[in-house]
FIBAGU-306423 format. One record per residue (C-alpha): y negated, z negated, x negated. Coordinates in steps of 0.2 Angstrom, whole numbers, padded with zeros to 4 digits, always signed. Each point is the difference from the previous one (the first is absolute). Layout:
YZX...
// end
This chain:
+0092+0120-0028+0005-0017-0008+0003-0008+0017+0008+0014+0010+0017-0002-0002-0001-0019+0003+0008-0013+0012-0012-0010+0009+0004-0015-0009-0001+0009-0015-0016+0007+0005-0008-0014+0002+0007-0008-0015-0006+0012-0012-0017+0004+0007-0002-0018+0002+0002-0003-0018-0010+0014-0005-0016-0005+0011+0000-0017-0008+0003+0007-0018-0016+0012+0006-0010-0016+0007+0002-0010-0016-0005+0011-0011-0016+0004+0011-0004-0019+0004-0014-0007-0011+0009-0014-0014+0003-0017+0006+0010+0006+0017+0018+0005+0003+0008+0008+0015+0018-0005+0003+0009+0009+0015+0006-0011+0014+0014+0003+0014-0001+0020+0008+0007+0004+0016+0006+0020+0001+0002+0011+0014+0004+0018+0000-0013+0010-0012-0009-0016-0003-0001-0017-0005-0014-0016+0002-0002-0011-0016-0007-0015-0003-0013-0004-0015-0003-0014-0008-0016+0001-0015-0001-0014-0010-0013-0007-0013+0008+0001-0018-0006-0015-0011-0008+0002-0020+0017-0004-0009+0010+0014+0014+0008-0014+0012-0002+0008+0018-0006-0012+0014+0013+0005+0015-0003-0011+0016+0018-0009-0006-0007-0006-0016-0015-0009+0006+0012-0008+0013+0010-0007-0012-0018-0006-0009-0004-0008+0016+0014-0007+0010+0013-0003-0014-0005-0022-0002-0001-0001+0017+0016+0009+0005+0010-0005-0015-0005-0019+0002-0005-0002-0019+0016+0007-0007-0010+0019-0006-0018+0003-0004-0011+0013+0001+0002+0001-0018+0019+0007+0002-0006+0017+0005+0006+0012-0013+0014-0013-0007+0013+0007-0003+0022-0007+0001+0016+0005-0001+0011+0003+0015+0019+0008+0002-0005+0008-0020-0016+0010+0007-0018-0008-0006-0013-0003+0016-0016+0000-0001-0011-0011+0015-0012+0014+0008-0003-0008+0016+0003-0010+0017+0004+0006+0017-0012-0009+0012+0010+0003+0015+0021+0000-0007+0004-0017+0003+0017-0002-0010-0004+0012-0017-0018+0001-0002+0000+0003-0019-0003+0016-0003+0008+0005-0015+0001+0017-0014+0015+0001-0009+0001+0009-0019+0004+0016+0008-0015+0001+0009+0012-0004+0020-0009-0015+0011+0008-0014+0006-0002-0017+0010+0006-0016-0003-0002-0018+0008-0011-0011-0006+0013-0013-0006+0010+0012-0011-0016+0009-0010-0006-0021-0002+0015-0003-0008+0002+0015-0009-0016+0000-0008+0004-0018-0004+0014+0004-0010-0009+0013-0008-0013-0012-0005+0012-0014-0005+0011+0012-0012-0018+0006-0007-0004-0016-0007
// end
């Protein structure tokens, strides 16, 4: 069998990933299943599931995204809207784009995707600024 021959953490890596390729392609359109943290023990694993809805033009709506949406003016003090989401800058030569906001980290709430598809957070300060320069050598 495909799983026999497996470490526990690679059990539960790959079956993992093979139930949420099974649940997306049996989930009706306009939901998305992305899986979460897993803790393994020996012969199996618990994982966590998180199903999302999946807006007209393909944007998916993870609870970080509609944080940024909501909290960003407040928490930002004016400096980054809830237009910002999906901007993208320029950081250390790798292009970011803005995804979403971390209600409860308090020193790099930005939730951020790089071009090669790896998630980063930043503080609120530098992605401002960035995006400012961004901005200023657009025009």
């Amino acid at each position: 069998m495909k799983y026999q021959n497996l470490s526990d953490r690679q059990f539960c890596k790959v079956l993992s990933a093979d139930a949420v390729d099974i649940l997306n392609a049996q989930l009706p359109q306009g939901v998305s299943v992305h899986r979460g943290n897993a803790n393994y023990q020996t012969g199996s694993f618990t994982l966590k599931l998180t199903f999302s809805k999946v807006s007209e033009d393909g944007t998916v709506e993870t609870p970080e995204r509609s944080h940024f949406i909501e909290y960003i003016d407040m928490k930002s003090n004016g400096v980054l809207s809830a237009d910002d989401i999906d901007t993208t800058f320029k950081s250390g030569g790798k292009t970011f784009t803005i995804v979403g906001f971390k209600a409860r980290a308090r020193k790099r709430p930005i939730l951020c995707t790089a071009d090669d598809g790896k998630q980063y957070v930043f503080e609120v300060e530098t992605v401002a600024a960035l995006v400012a320069a961004q901005r200023g050598g657009a025009t």
